[in-house]
C-alpha positions as protocol buffer text, in pm:
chain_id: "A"
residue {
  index: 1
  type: UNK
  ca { x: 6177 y: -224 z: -1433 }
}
residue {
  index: 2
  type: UNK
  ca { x: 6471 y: 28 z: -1294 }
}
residue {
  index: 3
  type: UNK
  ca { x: 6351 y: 280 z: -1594 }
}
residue {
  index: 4
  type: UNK
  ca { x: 5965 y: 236 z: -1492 }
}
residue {
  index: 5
  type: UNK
  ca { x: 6056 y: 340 z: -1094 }
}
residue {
  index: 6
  type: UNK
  ca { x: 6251 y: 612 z: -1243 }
}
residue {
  index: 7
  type: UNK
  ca { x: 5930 y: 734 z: -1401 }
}
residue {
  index: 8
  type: UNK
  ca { x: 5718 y: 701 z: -1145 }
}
residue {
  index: 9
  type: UNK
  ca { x: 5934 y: 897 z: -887 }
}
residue {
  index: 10
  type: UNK
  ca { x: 5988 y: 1183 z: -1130 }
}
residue {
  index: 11
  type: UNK
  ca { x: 5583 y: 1220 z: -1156 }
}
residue {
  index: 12
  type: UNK
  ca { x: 5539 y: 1177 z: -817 }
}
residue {
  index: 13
  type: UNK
  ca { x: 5773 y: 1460 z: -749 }
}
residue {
  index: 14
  type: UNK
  ca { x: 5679 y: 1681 z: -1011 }
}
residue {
  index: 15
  type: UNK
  ca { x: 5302 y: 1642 z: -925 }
}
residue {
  index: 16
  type: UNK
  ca { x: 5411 y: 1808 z: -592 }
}
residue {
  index: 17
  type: UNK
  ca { x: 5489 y: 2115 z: -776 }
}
residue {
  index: 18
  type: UNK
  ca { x: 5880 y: 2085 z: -822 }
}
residue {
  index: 19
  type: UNK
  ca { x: 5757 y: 2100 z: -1210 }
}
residue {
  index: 20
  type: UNK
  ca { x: 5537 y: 2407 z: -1173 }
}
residue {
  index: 21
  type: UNK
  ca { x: 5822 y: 2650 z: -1020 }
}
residue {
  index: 22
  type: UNK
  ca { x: 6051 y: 2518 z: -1261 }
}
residue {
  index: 23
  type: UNK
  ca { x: 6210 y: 2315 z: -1071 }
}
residue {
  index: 24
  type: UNK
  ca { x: 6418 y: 2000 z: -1232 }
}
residue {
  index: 25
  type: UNK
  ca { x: 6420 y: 1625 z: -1155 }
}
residue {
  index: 26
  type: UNK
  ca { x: 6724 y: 1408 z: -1267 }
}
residue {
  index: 27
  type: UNK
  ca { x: 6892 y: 1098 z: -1237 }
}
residue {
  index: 28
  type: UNK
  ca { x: 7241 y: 1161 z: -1301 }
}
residue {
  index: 29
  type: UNK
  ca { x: 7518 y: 1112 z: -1019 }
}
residue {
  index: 30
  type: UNK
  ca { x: 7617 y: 1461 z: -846 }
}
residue {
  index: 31
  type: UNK
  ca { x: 7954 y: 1439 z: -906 }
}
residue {
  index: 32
  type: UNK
  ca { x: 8199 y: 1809 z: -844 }
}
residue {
  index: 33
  type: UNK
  ca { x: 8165 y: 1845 z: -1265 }
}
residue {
  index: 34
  type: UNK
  ca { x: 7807 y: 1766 z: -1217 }
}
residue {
  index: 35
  type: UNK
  ca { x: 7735 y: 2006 z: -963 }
}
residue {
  index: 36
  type: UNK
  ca { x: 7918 y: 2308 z: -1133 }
}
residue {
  index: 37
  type: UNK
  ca { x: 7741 y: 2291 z: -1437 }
}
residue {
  index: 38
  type: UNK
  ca { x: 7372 y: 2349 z: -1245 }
}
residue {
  index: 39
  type: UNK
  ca { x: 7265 y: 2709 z: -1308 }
}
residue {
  index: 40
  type: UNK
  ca { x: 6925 y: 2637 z: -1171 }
}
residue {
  index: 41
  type: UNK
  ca { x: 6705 y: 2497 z: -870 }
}
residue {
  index: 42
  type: UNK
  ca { x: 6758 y: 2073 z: -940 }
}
residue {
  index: 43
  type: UNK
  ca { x: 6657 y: 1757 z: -726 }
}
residue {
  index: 44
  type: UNK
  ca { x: 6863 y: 1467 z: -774 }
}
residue {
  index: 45
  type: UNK
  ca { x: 6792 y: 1135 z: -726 }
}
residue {
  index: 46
  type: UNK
  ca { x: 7029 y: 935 z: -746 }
}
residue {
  index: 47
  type: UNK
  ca { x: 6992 y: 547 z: -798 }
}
residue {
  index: 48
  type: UNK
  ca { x: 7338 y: 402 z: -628 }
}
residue {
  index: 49
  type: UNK
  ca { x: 7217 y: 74 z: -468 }
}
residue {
  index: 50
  type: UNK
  ca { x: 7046 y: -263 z: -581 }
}
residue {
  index: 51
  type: UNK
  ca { x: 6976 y: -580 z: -398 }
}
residue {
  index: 52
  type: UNK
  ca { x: 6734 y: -852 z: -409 }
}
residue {
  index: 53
  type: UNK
  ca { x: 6505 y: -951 z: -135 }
}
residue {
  index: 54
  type: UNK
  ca { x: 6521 y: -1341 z: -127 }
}
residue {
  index: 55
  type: UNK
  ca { x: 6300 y: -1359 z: 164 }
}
residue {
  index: 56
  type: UNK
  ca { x: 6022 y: -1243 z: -80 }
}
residue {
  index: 57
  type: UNK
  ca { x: 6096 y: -1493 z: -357 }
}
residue {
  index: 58
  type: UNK
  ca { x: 5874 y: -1729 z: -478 }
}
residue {
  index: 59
  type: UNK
  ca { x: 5862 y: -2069 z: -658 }
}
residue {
  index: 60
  type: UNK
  ca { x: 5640 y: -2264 z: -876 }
}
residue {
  index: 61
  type: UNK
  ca { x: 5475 y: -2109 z: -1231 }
}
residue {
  index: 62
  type: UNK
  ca { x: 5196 y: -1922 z: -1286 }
}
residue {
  index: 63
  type: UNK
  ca { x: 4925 y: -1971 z: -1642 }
}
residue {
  index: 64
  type: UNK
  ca { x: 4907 y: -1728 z: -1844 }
}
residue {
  index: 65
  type: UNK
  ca { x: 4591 y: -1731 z: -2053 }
}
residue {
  index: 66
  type: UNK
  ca { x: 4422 y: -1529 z: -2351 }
}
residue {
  index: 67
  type: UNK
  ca { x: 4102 y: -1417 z: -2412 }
}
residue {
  index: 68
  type: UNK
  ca { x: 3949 y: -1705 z: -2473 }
}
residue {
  index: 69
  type: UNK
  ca { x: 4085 y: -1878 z: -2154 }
}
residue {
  index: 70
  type: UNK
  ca { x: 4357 y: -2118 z: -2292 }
}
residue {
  index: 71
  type: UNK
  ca { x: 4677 y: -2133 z: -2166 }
}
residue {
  index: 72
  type: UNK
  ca { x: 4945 y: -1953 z: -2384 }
}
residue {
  index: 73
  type: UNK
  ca { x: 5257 y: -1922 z: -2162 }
}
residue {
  index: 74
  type: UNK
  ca { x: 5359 y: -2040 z: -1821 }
}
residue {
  index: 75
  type: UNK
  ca { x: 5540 y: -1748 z: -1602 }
}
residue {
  index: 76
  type: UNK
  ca { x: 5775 y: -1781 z: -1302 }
}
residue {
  index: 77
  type: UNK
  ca { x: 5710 y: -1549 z: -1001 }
}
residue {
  index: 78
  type: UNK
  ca { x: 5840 y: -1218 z: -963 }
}
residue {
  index: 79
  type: UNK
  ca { x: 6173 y: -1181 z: -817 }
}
residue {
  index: 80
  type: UNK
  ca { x: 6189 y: -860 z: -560 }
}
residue {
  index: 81
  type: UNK
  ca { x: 6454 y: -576 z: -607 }
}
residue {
  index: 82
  type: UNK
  ca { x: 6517 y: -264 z: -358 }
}
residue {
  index: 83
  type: UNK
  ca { x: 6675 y: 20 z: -549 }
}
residue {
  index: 84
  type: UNK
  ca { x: 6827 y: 246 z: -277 }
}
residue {
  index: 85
  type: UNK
  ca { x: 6859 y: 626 z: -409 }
}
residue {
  index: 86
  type: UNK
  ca { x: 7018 y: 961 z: -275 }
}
residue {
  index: 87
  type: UNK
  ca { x: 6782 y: 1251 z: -292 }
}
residue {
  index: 88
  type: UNK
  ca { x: 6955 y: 1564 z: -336 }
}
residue {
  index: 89
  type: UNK
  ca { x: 6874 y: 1949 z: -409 }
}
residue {
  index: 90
  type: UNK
  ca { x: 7084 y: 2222 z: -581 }
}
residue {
  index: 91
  type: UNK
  ca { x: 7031 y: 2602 z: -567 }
}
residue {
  index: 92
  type: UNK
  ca { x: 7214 y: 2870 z: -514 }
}
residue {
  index: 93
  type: UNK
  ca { x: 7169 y: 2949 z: -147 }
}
residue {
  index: 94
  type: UNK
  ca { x: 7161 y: 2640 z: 101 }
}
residue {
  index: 95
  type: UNK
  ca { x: 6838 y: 2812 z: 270 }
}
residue {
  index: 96
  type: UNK
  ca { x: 6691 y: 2716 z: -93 }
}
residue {
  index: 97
  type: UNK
  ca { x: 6806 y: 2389 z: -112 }
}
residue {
  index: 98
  type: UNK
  ca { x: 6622 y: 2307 z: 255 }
}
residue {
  index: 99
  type: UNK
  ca { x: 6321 y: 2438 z: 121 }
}
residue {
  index: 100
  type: UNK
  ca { x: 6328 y: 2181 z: -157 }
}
residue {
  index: 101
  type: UNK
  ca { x: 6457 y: 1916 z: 37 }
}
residue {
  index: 102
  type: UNK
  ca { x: 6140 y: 1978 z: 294 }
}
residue {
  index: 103
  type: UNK
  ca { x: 5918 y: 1988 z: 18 }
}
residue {
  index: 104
  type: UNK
  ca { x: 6058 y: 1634 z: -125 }
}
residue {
  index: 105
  type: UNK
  ca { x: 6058 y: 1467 z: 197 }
}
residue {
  index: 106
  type: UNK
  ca { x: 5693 y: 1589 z: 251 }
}
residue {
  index: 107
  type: UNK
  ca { x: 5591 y: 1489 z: -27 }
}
residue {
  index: 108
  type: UNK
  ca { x: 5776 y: 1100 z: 7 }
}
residue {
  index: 109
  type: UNK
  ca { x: 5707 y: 1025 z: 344 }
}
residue {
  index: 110
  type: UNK
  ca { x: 5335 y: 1092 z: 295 }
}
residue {
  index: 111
  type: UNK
  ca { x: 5272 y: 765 z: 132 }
}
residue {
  index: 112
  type: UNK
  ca { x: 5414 y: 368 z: 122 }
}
residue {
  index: 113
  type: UNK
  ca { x: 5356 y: 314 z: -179 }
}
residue {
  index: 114
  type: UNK
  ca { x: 5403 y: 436 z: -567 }
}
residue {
  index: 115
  type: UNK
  ca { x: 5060 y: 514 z: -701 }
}
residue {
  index: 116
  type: UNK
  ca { x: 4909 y: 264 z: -883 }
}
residue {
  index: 117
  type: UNK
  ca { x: 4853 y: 575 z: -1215 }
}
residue {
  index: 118
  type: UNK
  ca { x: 5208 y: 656 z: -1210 }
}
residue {
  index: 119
  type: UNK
  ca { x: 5308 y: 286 z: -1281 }
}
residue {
  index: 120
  type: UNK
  ca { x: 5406 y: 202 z: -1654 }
}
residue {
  index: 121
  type: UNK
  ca { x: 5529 y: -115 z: -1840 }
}
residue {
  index: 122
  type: UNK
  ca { x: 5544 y: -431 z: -1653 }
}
residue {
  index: 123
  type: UNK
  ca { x: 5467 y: -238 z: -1332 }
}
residue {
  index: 124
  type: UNK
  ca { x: 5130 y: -138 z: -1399 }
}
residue {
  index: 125
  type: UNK
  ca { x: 5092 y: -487 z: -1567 }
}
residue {
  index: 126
  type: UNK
  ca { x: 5187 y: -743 z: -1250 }
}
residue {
  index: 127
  type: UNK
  ca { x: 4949 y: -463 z: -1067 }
}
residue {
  index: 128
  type: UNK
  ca { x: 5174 y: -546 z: -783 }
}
residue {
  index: 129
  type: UNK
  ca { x: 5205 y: -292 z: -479 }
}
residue {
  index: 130
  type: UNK
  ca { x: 5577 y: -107 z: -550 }
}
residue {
  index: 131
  type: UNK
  ca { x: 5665 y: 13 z: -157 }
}
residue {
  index: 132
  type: UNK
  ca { x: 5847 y: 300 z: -109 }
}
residue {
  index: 133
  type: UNK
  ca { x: 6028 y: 387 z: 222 }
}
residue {
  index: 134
  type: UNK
  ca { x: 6187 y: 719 z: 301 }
}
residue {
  index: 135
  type: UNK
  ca { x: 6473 y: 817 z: 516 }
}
residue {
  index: 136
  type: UNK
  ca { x: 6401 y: 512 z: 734 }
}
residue {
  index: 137
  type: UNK
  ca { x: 6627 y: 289 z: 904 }
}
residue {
  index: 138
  type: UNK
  ca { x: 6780 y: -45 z: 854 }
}
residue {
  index: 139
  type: UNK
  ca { x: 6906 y: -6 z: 489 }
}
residue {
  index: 140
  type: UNK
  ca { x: 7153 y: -271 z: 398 }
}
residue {
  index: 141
  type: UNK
  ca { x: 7300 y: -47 z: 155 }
}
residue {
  index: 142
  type: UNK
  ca { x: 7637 y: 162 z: 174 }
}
residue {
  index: 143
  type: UNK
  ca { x: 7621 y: 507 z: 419 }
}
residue {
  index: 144
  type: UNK
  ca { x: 7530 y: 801 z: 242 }
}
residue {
  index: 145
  type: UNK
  ca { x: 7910 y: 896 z: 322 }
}
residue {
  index: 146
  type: UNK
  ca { x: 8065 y: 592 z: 131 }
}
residue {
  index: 147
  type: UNK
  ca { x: 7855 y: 749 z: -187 }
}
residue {
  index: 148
  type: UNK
  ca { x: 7986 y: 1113 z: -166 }
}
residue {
  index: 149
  type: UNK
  ca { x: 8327 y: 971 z: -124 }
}
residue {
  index: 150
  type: UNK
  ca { x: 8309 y: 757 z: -424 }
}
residue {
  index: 151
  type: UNK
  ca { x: 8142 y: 1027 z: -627 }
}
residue {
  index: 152
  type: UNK
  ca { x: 8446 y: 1266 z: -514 }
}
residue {
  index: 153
  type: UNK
  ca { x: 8151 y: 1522 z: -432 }
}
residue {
  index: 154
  type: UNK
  ca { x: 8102 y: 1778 z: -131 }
}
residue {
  index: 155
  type: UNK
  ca { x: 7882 y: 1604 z: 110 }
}
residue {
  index: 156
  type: UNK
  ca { x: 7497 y: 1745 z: 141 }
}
residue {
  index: 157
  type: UNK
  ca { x: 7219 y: 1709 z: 311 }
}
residue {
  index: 158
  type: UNK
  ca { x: 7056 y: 1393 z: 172 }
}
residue {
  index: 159
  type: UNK
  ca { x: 6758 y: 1166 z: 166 }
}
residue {
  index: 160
  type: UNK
  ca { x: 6749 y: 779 z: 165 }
}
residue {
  index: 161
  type: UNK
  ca { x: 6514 y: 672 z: -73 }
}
residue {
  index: 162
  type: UNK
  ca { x: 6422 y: 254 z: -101 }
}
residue {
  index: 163
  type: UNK
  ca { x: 6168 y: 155 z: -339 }
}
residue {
  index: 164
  type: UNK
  ca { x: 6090 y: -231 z: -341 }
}
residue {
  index: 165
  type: UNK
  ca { x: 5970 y: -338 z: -682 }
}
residue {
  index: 166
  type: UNK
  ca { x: 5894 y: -651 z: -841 }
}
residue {
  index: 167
  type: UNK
  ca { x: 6088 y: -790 z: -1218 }
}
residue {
  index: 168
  type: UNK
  ca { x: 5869 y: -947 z: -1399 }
}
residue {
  index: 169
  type: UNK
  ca { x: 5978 y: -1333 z: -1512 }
}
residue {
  index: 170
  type: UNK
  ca { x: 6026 y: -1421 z: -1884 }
}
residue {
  index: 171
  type: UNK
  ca { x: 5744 y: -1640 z: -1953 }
}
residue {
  index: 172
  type: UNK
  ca { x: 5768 y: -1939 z: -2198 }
}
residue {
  index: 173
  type: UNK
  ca { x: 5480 y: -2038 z: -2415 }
}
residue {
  index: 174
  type: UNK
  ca { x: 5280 y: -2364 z: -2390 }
}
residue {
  index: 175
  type: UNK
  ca { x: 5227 y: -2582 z: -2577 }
}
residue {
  index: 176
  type: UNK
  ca { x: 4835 y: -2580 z: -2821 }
}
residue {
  index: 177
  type: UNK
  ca { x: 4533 y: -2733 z: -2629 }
}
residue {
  index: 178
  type: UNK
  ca { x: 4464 y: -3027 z: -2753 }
}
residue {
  index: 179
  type: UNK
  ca { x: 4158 y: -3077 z: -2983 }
}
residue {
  index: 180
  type: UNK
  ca { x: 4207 y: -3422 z: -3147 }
}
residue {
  index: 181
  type: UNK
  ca { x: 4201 y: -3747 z: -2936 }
}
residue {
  index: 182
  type: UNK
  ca { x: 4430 y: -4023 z: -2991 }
}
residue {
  index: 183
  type: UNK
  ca { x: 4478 y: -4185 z: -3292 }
}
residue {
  index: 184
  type: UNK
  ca { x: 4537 y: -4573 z: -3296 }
}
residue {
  index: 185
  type: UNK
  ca { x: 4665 y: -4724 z: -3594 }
}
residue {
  index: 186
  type: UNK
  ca { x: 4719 y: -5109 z: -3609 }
}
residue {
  index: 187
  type: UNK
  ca { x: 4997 y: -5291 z: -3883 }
}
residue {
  index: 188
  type: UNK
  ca { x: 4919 y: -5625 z: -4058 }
}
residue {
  index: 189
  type: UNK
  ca { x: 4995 y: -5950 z: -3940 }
}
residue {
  index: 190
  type: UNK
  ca { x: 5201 y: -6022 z: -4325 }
}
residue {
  index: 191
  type: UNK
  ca { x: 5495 y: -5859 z: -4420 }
}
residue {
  index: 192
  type: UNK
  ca { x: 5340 y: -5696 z: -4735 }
}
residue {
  index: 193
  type: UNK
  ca { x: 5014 y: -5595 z: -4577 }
}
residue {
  index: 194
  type: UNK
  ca { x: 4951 y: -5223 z: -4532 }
}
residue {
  index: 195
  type: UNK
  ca { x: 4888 y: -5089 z: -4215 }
}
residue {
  index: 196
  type: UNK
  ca { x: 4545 y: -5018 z: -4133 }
}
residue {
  index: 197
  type: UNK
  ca { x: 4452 y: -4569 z: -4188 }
}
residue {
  index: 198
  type: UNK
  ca { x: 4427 y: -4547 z: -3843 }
}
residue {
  index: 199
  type: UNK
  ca { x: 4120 y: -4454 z: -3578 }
}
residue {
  index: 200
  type: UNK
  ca { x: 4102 y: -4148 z: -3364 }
}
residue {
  index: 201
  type: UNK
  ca { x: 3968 y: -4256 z: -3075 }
}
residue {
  index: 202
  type: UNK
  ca { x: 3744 y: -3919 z: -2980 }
}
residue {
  index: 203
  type: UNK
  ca { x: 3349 y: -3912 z: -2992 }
}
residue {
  index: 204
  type: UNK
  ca { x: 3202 y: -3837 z: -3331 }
}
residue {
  index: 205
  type: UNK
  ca { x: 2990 y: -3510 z: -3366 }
}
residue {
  index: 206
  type: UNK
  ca { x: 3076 y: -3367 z: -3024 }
}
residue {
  index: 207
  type: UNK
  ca { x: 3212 y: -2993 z: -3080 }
}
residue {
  index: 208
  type: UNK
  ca { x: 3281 y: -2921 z: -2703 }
}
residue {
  index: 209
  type: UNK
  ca { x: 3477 y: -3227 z: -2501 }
}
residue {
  index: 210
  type: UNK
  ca { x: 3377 y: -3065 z: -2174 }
}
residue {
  index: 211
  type: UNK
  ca { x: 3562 y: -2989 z: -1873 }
}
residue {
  index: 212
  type: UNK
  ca { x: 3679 y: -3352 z: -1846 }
}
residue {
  index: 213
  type: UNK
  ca { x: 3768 y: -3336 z: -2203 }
}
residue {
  index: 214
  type: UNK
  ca { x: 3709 y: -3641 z: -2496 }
}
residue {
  index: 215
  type: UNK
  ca { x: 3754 y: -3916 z: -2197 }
}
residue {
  index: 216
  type: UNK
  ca { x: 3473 y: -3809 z: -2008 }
}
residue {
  index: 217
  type: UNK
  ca { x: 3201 y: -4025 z: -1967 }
}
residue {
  index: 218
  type: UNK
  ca { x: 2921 y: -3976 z: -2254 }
}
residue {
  index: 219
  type: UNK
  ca { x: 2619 y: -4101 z: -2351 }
}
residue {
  index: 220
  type: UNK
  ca { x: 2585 y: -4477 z: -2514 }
}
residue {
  index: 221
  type: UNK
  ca { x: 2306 y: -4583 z: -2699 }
}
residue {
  index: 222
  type: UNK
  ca { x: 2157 y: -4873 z: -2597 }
}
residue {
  index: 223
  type: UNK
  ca { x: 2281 y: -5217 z: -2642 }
}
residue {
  index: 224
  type: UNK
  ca { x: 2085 y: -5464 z: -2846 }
}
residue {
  index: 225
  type: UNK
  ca { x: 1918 y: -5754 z: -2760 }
}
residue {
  index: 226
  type: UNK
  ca { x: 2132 y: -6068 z: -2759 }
}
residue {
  index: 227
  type: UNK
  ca { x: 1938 y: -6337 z: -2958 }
}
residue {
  index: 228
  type: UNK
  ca { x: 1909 y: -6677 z: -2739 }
}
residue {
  index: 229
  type: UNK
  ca { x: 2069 y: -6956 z: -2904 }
}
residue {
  index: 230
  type: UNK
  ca { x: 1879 y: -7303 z: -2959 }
}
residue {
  index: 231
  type: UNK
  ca { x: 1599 y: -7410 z: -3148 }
}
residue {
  index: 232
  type: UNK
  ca { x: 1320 y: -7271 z: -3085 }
}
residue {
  index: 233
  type: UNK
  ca { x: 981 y: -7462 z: -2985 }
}
């Protein structure tokens, strides 16, 4: 899931046109090394913060079913994740790194959420809204400070980037639906009689059991006249 919001980001921002004046989008942490290798105009964003959000998760397992409409697996809900990320840019003049930095904030803060076509993998399978909230307050993660000090890098002017995305629950399969009824099979009274071959108790000749399956009431024929016992006049 981390991989799929890393995707989405870097298409978001390169859609802005970062890409198309050759500007670069990585992931990597902007340590001193880091930094003095760049020789041209970069955005960072960094992923240096993850934490669940139990108030969001749920209980209970949802069916999974195939095309014909039986029941193949049985999933647990998604469990919520907020990746928090420090959105950096590099160039050679700080004058050009504000530009880019004004640029990526524009281009974050005008929307919630991660597009729905820039989703991949699970994401764009659970279809689930992925929230995205920039430079806002409240983050229960550590201060943008903490992070340059434990990167042992030159502090910079930074964005807070929190992206709230779902992981998708390993789902176990189910069991077949059942197409044969029960099958009763009766021993004999002797100790060297066979037991009987058995009956399945299902109705004969019926291809679809119906909603309420082979126990659902069905038509009987009708039952035959008793004969009256006595003579007869």
């Amino acid at each position: 899931m981390i991989h799929e919001v890393d995707e989405a980001l870097r298409a978001l921002l390169a859609g802005s046109g970062l890409e198309a004046s050759g500007v670069e989008v990585v992931f990597d942490a902007p340590t001193r090394e880091w930094a003095a290798r760049r020789n041209a105009p970069t955005v960072c964003v960094f992923l240096y913060h993850i934490q669940e959000d139990a108030s969001r998760r749920g209980s209970g397992a949802g069916e999974v079913h195939d095309a014909e409409g039986y029941v193949v697996a049985r999933r647990t809900p998604p469990r919520w994740f907020e990746l928090t990320y420090l959105v950096t840019a590099w160039a050679s003049r700080p004058q050009d790194e504000h530009r880019l930095l004004s640029q990526v904030l524009g281009t974050l803060v005008s929307t919630d959420a991660l597009p729905e076509d820039m989703l991949t993998g699970s994401l764009a399978e659970l279809g689930l809204t992925v929230s995205l909230d920039t430079a806002g307050g409240g983050v229960d993660a550590p201060s943008a400070s903490d992070v340059w000090s434990a990167l042992d890098g030159e502090l910079k002017p930074s964005l807070g980037v929190r992206v709230c995305a779902p992981l998708a629950a390993v789902a176990r399969p189910a069991a077949p639906p059942v197409t044969e009824g029960l099958l009763v099979r009766t021993g004999g009274l002797g100790p060297e009689e066979e037991p009987s071959p058995g009956r399945r108790l299902r109705y004969e000749e019926v291809g679809d059991p119906g909603s309420q399956g082979f126990a659902g009431p069905r038509a009987r024929p009708a039952v035959p006249a008793r004969r009256r016992r006595g003579r007869q006049a």
